[in-house]
N, C-alpha and C positions, 0 to 999 in steps of 0.2 A: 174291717180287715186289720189294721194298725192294733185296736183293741185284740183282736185274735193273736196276735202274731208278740205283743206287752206279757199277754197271759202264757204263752207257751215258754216265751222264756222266763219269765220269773217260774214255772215248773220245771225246766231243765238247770235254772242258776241252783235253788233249791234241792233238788234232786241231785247234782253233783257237790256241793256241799255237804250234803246228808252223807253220801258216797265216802266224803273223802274224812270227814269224819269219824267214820267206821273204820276206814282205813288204816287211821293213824292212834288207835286206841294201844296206848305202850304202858308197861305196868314198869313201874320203878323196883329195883331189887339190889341186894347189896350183895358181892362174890370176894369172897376169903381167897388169899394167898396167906398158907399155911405152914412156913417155916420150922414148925415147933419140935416134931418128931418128938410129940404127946409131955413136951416140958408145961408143969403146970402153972409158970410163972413166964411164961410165951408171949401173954399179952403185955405185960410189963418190961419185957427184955423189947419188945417190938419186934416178934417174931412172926407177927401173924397181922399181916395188911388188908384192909378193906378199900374197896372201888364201888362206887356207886351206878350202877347201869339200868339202862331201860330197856327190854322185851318184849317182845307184839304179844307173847302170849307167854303165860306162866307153868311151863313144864322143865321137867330135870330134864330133856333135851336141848333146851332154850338156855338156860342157865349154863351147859356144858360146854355151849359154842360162844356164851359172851365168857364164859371162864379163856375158851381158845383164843378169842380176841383179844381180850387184854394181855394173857402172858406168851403168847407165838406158841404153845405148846399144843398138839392135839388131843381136846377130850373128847372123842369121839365114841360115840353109844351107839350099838346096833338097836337097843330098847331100854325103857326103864318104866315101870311100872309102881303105882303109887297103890296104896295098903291103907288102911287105917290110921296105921300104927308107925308103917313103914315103906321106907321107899326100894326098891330091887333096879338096878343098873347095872345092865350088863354091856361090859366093855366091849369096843369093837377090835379086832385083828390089829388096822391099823394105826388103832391111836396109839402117841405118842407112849402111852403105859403100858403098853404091851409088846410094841415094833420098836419100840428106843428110840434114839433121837439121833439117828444115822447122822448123815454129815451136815444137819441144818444149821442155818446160821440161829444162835441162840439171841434173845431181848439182854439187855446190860442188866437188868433186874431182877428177871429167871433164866440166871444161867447155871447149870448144876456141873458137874466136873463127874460123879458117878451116877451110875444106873438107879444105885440105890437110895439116894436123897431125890433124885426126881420121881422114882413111884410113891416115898413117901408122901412127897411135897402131890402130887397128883390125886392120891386119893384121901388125905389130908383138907386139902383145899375143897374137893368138890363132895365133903362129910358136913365140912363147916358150912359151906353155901346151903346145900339144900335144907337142912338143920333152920338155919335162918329164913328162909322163905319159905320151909311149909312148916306145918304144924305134925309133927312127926319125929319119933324119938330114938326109929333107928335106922340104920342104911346097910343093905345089903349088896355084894359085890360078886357078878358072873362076871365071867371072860370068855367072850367070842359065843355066846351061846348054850351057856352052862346053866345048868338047870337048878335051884334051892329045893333041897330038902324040906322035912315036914316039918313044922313050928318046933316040936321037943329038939329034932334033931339041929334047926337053929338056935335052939338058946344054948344046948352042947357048945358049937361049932362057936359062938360066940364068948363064951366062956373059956375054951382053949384058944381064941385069936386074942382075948387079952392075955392072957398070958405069956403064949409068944411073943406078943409083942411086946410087953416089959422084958422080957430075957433077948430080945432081939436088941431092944433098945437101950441095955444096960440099964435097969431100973427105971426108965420112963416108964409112967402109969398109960396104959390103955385105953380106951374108948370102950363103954359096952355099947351094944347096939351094933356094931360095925363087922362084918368078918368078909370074907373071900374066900366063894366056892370056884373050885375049877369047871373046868368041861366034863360033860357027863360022857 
């Protein structure tokens, strides 16, 4: 009996070890704060911060919510979908990049004064993260559920968001790879 009863728990101690093991399997990843607003000398001025973080599991929705953790801001994703080539993240309603940052108290570190350096800074930062943790060379941008066009009409649509976006940024150079579709 005493034999029987040695044996069952070394298969229960075992068995929740193994458990809890699984459990706590956390992948290490590094998450950009992306001050630049596309300056090419960003990293040298110390415009662009990295944080080293661990996630249970490695998805650009994991990534978006230790982005939310460290700077108080909401990245929040209705979806994002992973490509070859590229990654598609469509924003949600109420993340911070979309709703603004109504009356929340803001971090001493990410604190922005306009709308317009925190969507940069928002989709800036979460270009750079996933860039760095997947193997993938470009990132595409819905809001609330907006649908991407067909590949031609993506490299289009990417070729005119660079451009805007140095005329937007007075001469700052662009990102290819990157654009923002609306809602269909």
């Amino acid at each position: 009996m005493k034999k029987l009863v040695a044996i069952l728990l070394a298969v229960a101690l075992l068995s929740l070890t193994a458990f809890c093991s699984a459990e706590s399997t956390q992948t290490e990843v590094t998450l950009y704060a992306d001050f630049s607003c596309g300056s090419e000398v960003a990293q040298e001025n110390g415009l662009i911060s990295t944080e080293t973080a661990t996630v249970s599991e490695l998805t650009p929705q994991a990534l978006a919510e230790a982005l939310s953790l460290w700077t108080g801001l909401d990245f929040t994703l209705n979806a994002a979908s992973e490509e070859e080539t590229a990654i598609t993240v469509d924003w949600a309603a109420d993340s911070t990049l979309v709703a603004g940052l109504d009356d929340r108290e803001q971090k001493e570190d990410f604190f922005f004064y306009d709308q317009d350096s925190l969507r940069w800074f928002m989709m800036d930062s979460l270009y750079q993260t996933l860039l760095a943790n997947f193997s993938v060379g470009e990132v595409y941008y819905t809001m609330d559920g907006g649908t991407l066009p067909t590949p031609a009409c993506r490299a289009r649509a990417t070729r005119r968001w660079t451009f805007r976006a140095r005329r937007a940024r007075g001469c700052c150079p662009g990102r290819s790879g990157r654009a923002i579709f609306s809602p269909s």
